[in-house]
C-alpha positions in Angstrom: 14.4 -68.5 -14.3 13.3 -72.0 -13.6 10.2 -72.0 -11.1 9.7 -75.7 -9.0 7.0 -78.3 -10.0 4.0 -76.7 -7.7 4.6 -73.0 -9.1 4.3 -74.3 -12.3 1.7 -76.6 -12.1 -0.3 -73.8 -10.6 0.6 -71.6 -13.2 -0.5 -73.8 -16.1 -3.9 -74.3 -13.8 -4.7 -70.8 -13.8 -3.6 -70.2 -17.6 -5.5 -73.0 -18.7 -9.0 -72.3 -16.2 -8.6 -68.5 -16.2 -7.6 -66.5 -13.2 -7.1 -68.3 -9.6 -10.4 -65.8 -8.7 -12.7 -67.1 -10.4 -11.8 -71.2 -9.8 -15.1 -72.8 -8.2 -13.2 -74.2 -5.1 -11.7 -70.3 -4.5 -15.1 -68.8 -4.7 -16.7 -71.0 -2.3 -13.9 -70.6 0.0 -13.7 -67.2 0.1 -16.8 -66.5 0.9 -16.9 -69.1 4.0 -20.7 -69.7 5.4 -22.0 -66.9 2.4 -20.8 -69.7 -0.2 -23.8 -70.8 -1.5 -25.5 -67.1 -1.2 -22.6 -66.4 -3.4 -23.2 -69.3 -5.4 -26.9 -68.3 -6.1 -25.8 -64.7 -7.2 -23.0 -66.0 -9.8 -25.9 -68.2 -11.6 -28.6 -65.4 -11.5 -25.5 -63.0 -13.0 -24.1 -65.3 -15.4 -27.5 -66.5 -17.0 -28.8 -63.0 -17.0 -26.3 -60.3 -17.0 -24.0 -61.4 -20.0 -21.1 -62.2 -17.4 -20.4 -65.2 -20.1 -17.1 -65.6 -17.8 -18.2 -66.9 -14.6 -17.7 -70.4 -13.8 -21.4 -71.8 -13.8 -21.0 -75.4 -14.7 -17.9 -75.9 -12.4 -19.3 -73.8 -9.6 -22.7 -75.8 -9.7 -20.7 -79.2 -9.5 -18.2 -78.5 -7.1 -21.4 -76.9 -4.9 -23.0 -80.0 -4.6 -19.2 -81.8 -3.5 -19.3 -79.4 -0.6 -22.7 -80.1 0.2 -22.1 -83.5 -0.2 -19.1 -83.4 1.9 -21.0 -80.9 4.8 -18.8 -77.9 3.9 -21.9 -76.0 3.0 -24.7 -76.6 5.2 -27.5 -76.4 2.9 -29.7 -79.5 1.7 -28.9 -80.6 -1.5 -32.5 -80.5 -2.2 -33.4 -76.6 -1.4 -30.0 -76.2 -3.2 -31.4 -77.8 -6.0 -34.5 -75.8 -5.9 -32.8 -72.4 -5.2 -30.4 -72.8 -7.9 -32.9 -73.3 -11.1 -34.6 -70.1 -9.3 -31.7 -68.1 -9.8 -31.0 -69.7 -12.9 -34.2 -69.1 -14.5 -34.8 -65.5 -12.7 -31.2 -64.9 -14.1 -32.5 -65.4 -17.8 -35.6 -63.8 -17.4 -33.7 -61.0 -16.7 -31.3 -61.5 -19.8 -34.8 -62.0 -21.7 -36.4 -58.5 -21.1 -32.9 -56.5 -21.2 -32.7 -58.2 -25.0 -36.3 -57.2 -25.1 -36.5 -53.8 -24.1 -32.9 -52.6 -25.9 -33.1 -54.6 -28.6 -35.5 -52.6 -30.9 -32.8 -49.2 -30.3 -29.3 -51.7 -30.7 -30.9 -52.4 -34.3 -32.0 -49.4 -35.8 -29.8 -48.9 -37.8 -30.1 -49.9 -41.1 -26.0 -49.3 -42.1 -24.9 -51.5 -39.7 -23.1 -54.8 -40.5 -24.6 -57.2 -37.9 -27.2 -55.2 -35.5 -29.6 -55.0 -38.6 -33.6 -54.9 -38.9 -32.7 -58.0 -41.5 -31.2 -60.0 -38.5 -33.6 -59.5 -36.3 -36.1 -61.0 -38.7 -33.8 -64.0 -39.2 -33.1 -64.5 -35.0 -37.0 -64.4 -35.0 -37.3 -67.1 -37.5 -34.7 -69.3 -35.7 -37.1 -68.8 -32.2 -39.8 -69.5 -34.1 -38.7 -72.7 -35.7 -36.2 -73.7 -33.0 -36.8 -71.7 -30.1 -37.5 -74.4 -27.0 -34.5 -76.7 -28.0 -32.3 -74.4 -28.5 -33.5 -72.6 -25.0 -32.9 -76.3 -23.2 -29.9 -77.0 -24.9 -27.6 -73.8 -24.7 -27.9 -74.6 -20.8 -25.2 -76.7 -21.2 -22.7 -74.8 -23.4 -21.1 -71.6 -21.2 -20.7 -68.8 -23.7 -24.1 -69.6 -25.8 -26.2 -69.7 -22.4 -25.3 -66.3 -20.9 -26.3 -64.9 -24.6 -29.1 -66.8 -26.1 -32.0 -65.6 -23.5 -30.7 -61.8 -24.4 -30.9 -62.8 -28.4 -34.8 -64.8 -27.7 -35.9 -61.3 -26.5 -34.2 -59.4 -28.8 -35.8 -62.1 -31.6 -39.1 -61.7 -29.3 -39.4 -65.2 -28.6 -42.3 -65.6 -27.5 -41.9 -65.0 -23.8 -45.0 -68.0 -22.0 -42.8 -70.1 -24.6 -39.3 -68.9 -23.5 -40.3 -69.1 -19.8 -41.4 -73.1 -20.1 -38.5 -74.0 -22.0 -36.1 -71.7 -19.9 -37.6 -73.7 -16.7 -37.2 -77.2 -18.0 -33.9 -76.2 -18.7 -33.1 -74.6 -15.7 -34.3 -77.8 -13.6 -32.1 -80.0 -15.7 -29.2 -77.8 -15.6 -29.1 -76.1 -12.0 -30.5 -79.6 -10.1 -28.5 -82.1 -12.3 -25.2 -80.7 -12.3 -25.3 -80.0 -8.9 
């Protein structure tokens, strides 16, 4: 069956970006004038809740076009500001859930990755590499929903995780938007 031009351009869109739900420009119409509340809840979830598949970076920048553009009446200011809140309250979260279940994930000593031994090593890595690492895994999708579980699973310390996380958030959430 041969499909025309548009169905297949659409097709390879959706293929190639993942489902036509979660595209940034969908999301933000769906939800009409709850857009940017719905905005603020993706960030929170993905950077906290190890939803590693919502569309962060994208959503952020095509938020600030329909700001720009007045289809979201929100300053892009407050925007700014509301967006590293739910950025960095999303990673706190993802901080104490790595935290508190960590200890229980590796107990057990005859397991191939969720060892006592790599627990050791991710606390090392904090130690050594902990705030640039933090910063920098802002800006690569998969690696930010999971680091801030793995810092409090490596029990970064959290004064430490919460500066870097914040620098990081205010770079990310206010720059790319």
């Amino acid at each position: 069956m041969t499909y025309p031009r548009p169905v297949l351009d659409h097709l390879t869109w959706t293929l190639a970006i993942g489902p036509s739900w979660l595209q940034p420009e969908a999301i933000l119409e769906r939800f009409g004038t709850w857009a940017f509340v719905a905005v603020l809840v993706i960030v929170f979830v993905e950077c906290g809740l190890l939803m590693f598949f919502l569309p962060g970076d994208s959503l952020l920048f095509v938020t600030g076009l329909f700001i720009g553009a007045g289809t979201i009446d929100v300053n892009i200011w407050v925007a700014c500001i509301l967006l590293t809140i739910a950025a960095i309250a999303g990673n706190v979260s993802g901080y104490w859930i790595g935290r508190k279940s960590g200890p229980a994930l590796f107990k057990n000593p005859d397991a191939k990755f969720l060892t006592p031994a790599n627990v050791e090593k991710t606390h090392a890595f904090f130690e050594k590499y902990g705030p640039r690492s933090i910063i920098l895994a802002r800006f690569v999708p998969i690696v930010r929903t999971f680091i801030t579980v793995v810092a409090g699973v490596g029990k970064m310390d959290f004064r430490h995780f919460l500066i870097y996380s914040s620098i990081g958030g205010v770079i990310w959430a206010g720059g790319v938007t």
